[in-house]
TORKOL-4160 file (C-alpha; in steps of 0.2 Angstrom, whole numbers, padded with zeros to 4 digits, m for minus):
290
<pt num="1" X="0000" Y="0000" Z="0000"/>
<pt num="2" X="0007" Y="0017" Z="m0003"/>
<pt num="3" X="0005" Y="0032" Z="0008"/>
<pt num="4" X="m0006" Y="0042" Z="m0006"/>
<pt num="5" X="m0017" Y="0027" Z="m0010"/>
<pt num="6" X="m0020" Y="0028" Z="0009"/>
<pt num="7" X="m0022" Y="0046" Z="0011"/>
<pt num="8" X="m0034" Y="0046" Z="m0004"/>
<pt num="9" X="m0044" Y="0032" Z="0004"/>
<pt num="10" X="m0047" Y="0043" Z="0021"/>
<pt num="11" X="m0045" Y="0063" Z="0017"/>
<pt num="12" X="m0030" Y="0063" Z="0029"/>
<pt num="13" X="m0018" Y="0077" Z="0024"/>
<pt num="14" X="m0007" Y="0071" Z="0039"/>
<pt num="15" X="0008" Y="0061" Z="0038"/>
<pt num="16" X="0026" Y="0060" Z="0035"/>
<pt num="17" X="0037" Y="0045" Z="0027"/>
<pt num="18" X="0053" Y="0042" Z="0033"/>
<pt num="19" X="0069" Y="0033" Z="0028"/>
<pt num="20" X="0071" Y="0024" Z="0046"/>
<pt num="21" X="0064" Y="0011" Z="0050"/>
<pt num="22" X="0069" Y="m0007" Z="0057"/>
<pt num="23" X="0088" Y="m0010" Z="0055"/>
<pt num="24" X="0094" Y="m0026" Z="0047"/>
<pt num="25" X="0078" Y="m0030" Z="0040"/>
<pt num="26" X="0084" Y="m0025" Z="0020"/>
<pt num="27" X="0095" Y="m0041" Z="0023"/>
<pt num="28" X="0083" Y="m0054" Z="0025"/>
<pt num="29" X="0078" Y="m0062" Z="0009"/>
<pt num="30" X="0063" Y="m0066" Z="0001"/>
<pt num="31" X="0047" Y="m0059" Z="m0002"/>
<pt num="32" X="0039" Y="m0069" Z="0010"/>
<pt num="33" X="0048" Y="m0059" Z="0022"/>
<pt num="34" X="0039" Y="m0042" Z="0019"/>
<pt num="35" X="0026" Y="m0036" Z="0032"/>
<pt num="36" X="0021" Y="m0022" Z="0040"/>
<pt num="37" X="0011" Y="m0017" Z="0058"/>
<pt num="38" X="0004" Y="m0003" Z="0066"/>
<pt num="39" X="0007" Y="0004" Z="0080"/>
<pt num="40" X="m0006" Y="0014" Z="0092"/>
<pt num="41" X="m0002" Y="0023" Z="0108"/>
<pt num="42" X="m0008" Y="0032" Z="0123"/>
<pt num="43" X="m0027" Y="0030" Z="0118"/>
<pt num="44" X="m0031" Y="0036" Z="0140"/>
<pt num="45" X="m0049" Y="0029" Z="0137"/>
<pt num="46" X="m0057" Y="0038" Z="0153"/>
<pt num="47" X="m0051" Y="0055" Z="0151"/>
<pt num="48" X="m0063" Y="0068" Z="0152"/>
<pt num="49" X="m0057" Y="0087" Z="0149"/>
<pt num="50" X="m0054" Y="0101" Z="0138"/>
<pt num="51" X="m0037" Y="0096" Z="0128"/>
<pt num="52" X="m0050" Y="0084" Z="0121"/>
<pt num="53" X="m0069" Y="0087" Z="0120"/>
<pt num="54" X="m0069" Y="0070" Z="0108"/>
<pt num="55" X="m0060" Y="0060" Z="0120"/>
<pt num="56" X="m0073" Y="0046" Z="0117"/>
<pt num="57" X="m0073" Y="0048" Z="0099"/>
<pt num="58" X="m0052" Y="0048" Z="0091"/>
<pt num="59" X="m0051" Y="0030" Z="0100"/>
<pt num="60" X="m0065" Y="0023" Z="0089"/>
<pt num="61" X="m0059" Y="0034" Z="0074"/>
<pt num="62" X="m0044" Y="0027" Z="0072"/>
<pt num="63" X="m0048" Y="0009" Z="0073"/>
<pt num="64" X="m0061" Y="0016" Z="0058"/>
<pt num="65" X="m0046" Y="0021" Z="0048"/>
<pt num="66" X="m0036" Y="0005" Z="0052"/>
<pt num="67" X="m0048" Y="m0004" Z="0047"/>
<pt num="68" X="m0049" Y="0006" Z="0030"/>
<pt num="69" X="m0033" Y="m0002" Z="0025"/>
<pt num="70" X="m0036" Y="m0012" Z="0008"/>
<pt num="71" X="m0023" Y="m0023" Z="0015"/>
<pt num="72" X="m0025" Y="m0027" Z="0034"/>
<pt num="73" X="m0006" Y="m0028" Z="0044"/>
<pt num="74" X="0000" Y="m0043" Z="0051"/>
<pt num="75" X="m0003" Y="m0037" Z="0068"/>
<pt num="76" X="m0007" Y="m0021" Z="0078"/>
<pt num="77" X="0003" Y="m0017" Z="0096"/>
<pt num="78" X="m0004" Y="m0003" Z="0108"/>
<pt num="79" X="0010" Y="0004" Z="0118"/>
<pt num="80" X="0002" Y="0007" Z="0132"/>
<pt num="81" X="m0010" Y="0020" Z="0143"/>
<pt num="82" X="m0024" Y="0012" Z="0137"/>
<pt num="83" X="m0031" Y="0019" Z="0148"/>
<pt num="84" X="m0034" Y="0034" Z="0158"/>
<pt num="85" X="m0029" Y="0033" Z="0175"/>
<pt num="86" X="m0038" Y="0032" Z="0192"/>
<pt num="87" X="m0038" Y="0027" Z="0210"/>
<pt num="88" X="m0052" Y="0017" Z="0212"/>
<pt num="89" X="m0050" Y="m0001" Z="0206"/>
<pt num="90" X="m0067" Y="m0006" Z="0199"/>
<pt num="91" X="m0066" Y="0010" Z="0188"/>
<pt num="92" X="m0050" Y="0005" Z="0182"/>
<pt num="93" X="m0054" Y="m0012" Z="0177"/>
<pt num="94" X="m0071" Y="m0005" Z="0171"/>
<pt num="95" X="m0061" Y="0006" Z="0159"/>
<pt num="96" X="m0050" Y="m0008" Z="0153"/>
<pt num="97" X="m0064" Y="m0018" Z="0148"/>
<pt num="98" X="m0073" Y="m0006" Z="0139"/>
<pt num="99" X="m0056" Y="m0001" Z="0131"/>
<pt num="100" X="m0053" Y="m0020" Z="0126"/>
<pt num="101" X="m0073" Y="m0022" Z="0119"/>
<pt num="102" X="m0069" Y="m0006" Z="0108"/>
<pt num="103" X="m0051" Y="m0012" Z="0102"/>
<pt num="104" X="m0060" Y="m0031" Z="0098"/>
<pt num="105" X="m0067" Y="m0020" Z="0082"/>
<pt num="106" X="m0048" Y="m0019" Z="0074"/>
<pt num="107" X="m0051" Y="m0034" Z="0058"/>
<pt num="108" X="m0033" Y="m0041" Z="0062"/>
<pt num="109" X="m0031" Y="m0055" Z="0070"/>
<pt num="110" X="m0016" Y="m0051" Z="0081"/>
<pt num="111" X="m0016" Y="m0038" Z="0093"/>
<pt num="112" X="m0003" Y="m0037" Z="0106"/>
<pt num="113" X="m0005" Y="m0025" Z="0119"/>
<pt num="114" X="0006" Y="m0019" Z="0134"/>
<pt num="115" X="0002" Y="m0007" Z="0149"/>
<pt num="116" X="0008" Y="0012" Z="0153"/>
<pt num="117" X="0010" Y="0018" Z="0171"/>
<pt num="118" X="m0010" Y="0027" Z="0170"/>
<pt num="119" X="m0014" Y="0007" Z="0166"/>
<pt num="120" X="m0001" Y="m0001" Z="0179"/>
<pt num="121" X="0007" Y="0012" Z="0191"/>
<pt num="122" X="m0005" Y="0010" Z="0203"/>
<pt num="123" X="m0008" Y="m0008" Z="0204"/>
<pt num="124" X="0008" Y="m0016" Z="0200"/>
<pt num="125" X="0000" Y="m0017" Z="0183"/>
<pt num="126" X="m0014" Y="m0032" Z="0193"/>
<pt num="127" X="m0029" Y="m0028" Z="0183"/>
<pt num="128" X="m0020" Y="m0026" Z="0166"/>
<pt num="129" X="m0014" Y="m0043" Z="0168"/>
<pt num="130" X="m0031" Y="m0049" Z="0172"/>
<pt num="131" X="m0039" Y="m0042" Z="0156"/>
<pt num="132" X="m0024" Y="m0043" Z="0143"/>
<pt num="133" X="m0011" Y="m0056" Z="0151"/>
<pt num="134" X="0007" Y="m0053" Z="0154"/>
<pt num="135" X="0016" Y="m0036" Z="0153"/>
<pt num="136" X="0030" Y="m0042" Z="0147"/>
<pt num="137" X="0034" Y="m0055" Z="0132"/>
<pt num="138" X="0044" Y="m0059" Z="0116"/>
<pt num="139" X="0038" Y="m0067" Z="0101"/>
<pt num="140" X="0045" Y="m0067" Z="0083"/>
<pt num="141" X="0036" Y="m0065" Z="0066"/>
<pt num="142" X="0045" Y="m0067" Z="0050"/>
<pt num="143" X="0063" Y="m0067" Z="0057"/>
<pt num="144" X="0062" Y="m0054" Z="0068"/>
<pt num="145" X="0063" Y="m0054" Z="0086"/>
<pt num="146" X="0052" Y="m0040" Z="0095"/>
<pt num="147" X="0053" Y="m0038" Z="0115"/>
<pt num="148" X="0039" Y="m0030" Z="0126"/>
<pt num="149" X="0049" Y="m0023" Z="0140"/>
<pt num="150" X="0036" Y="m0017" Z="0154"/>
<pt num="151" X="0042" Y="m0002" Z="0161"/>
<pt num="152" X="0028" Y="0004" Z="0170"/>
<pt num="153" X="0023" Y="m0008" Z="0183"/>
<pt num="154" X="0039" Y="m0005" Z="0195"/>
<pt num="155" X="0039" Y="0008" Z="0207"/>
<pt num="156" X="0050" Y="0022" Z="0201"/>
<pt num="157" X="0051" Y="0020" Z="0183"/>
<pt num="158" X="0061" Y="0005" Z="0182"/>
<pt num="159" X="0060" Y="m0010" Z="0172"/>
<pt num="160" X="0067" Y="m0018" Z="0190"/>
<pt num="161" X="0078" Y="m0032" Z="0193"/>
<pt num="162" X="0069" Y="m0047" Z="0189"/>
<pt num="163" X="0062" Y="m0043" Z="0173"/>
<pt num="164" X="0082" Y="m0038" Z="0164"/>
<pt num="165" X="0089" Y="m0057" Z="0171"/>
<pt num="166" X="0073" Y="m0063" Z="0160"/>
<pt num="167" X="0078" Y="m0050" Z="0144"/>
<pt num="168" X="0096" Y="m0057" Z="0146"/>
<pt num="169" X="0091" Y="m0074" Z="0148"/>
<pt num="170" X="0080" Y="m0069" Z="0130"/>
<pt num="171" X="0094" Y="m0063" Z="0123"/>
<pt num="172" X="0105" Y="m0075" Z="0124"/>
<pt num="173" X="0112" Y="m0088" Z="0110"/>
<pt num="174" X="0102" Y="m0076" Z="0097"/>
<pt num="175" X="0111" Y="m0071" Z="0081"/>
<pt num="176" X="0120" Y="m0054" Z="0085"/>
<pt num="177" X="0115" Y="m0049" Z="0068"/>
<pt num="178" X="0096" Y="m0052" Z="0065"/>
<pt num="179" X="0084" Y="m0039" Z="0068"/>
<pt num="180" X="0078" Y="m0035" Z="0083"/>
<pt num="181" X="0060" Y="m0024" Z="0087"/>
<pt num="182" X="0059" Y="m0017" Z="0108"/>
<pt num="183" X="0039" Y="m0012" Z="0112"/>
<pt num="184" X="0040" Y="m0001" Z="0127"/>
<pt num="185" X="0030" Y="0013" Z="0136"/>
<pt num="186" X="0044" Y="0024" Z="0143"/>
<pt num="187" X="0058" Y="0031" Z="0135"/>
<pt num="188" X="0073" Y="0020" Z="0137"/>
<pt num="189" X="0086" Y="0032" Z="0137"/>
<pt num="190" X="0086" Y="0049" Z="0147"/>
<pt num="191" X="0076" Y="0060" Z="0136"/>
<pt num="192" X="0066" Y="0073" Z="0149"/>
<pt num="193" X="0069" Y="0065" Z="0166"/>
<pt num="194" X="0060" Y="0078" Z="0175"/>
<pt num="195" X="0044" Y="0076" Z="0164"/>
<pt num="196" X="0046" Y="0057" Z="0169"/>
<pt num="197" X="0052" Y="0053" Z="0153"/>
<pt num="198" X="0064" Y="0042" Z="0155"/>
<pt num="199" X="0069" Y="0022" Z="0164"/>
<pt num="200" X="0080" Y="0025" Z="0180"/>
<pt num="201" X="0089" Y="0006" Z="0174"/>
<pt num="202" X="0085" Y="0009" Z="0155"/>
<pt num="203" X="0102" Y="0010" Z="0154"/>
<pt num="204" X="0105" Y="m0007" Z="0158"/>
<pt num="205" X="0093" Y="m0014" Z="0146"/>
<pt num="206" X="0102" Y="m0003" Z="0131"/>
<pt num="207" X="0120" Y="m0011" Z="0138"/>
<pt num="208" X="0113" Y="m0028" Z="0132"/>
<pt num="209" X="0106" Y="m0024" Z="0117"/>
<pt num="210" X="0119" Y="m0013" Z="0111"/>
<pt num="211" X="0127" Y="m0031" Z="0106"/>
<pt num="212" X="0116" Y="m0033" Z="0093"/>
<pt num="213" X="0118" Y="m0025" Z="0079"/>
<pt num="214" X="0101" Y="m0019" Z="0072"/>
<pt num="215" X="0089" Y="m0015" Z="0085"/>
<pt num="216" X="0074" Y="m0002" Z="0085"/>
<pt num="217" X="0066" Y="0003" Z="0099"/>
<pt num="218" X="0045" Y="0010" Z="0096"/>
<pt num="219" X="0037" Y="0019" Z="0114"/>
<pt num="220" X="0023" Y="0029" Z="0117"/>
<pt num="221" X="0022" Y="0040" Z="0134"/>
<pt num="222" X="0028" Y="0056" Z="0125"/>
<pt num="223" X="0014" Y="0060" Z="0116"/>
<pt num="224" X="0020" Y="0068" Z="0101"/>
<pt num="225" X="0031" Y="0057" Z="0086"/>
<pt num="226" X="0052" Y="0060" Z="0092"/>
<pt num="227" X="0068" Y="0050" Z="0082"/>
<pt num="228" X="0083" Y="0049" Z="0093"/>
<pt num="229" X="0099" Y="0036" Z="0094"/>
<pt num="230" X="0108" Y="0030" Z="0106"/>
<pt num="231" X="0123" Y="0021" Z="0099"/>
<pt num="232" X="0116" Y="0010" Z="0082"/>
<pt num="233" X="0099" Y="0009" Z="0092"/>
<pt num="234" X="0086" Y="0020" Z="0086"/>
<pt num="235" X="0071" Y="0026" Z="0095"/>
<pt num="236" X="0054" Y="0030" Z="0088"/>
<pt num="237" X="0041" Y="0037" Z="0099"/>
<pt num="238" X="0024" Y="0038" Z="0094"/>
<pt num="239" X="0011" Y="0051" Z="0094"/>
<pt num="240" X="m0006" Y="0048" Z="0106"/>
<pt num="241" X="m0024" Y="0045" Z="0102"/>
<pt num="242" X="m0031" Y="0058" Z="0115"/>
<pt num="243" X="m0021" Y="0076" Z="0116"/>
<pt num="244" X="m0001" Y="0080" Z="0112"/>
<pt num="245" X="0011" Y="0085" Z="0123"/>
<pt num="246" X="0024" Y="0100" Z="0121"/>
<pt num="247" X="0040" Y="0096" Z="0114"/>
<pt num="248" X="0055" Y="0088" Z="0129"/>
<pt num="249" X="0058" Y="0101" Z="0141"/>
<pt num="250" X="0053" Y="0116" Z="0130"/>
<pt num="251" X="0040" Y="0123" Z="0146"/>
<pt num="252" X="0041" Y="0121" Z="0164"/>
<pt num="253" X="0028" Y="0109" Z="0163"/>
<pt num="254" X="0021" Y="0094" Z="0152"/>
<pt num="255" X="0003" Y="0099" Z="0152"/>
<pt num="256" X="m0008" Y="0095" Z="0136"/>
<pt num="257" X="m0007" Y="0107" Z="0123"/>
<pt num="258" X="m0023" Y="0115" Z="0122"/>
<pt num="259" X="m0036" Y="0109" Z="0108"/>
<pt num="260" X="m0036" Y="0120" Z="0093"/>
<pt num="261" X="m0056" Y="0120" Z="0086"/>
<pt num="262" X="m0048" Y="0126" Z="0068"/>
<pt num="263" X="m0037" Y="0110" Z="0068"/>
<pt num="264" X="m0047" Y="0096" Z="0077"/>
<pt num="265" X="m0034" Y="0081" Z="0080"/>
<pt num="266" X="m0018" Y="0090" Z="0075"/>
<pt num="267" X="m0004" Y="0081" Z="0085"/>
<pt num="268" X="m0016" Y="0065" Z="0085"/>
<pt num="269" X="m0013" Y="0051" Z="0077"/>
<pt num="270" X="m0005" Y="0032" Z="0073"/>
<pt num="271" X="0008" Y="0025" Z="0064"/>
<pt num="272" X="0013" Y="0010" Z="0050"/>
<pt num="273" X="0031" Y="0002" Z="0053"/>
<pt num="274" X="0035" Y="m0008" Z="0035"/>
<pt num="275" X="0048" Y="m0019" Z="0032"/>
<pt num="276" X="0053" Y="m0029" Z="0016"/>
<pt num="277" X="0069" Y="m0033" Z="0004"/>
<pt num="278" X="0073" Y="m0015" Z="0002"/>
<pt num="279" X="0071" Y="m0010" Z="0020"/>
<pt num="280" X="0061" Y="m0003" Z="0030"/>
<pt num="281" X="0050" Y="0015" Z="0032"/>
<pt num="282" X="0040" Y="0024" Z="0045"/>
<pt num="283" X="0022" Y="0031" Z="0040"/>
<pt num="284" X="0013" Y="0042" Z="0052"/>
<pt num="285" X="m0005" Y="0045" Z="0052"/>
<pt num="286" X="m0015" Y="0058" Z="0059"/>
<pt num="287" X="m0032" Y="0055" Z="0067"/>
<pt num="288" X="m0047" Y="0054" Z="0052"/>
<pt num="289" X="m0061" Y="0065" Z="0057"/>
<pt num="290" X="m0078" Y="0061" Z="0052"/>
């Protein structure tokens, strides 16, 4: 599918293709090799407030424009905040069920799923796992490895002890040159600490995969799409389904940037990660609206 068949299908006038993509994957051969998958984040179903007077609408939108595809992806991954958060248990799991009921509409078979610290910072991520399984996992899917690293569910933003012996243990024995994909919710690296954008032991979990020689990293958190290396890893942040953040460190505080009634869903939006024989390309969407 190409980016103007797509935006001609939906009216969007939003999106930007890049180069980048996932390393190493122009080196695996064979056609039966190409896919690609989309990536949604930071929906917050639950929130109510100005930065979004649709906030029970751009959820269900974009799962409409998905679902537009004339060629459906081999899977879908939300990276996290799925919800919006809240201190009373019943509303929380309340909103994750109605979050999962609305996400059952996507026509793809495959949707993975992983929490953010509004979903999991409260409960040590408890309910998420009752509705959506485990927080962390790794699966592979036409010779590429992809790791969901739960950064969310340990106090202090940390992925915590016990959860980087299980990524070495994962890493081990793999081919130090096959691709490799890292779901996460949190920045990795150290991008606005003070904004909480960032993973206090991060650090540690780059030192293992900096052996490998194509990773990718894909988060959420940040609200707003951001492109940034550390070493030969890149890092692709994604924008969010409900309201934008201002850029790292650019104001004294992250609060929502306000909504603009002359440009409904500016910032908003989701994006296709393709990959094939001659490599691989970033697409970013903005929310249709209807």
């Amino acid at each position: 599918m190409q980016r103007r068949d797509f935006l001609a299908l939906t009216g969007c006038g939003a999106g930007a293709v890049f180069a980048s993509g996932i390393a190493g994957c122009a080196s695996r051969a064979g056609s039966d090799r190409d896919f690609y998958f989309v990536q949604l984040s930071d929906a917050h179903w639950g929130f109510k407030g100005p930065p979004n007077p649709d906030a029970r609408g751009t959820l269900p939108k974009a799962i409409a424009a998905v679902n537009a595809l004339p060629q459906p992806p081999d899977f879908i991954v939300f990276t996290g905040d799925l919800t919006h958060t809240t201190d009373d248990a019943d509303e929380r799991r309340r909103r994750m069920a109605e979050f999962k009921t609305i996400a059952a509409a996507l026509n793809v078979k495959t949707v993975h799923y992983m929490p953010g610290e509004h979903d999991a910072g409260l409960d040590h991520g408890a309910a998420f796992q009752e509705l959506f399984g485990a927080t962390h996992y790794s699966f592979d899917h036409k010779g590429v490895h992809f790791i969901t690293i739960d950064n969310v569910s340990e106090l202090g933003s940390k992925i915590g002890d016990e959860q980087l012996a299980w990524l070495r243990a994962d890493l081990a024995g793999r081919d130090r040159a096959a691709p490799i994909v890292v779901f996460t919710h949190r920045p990795l690296f150290d991008l606005a600490p003070r904004w909480d954008w960032a993973t206090r032991d991060g650090a540690q979990a780059l030192a293992m995969l900096q052996d490998f020689a194509h990773v990718t990293v894909f988060y959420g958190h940040i609200h707003q799409e951001h492109h940034h290396m550390t070493g030969a890893i890149a890092h692709h942040a994604a924008k969010s389904l409900i309201f934008p953040l201002p850029a790292p460190g650019s104001q004294p505080d992250r609060t929502p940037l306000p909504w603009d009634p002359a440009a409904p869903y500016r910032g908003l939006g989701w994006r296709e990660v393709e990959t094939g024989d001659d490599g691989a390309r970033l697409t970013e969407f903005g929310v249709v609206p209807t």
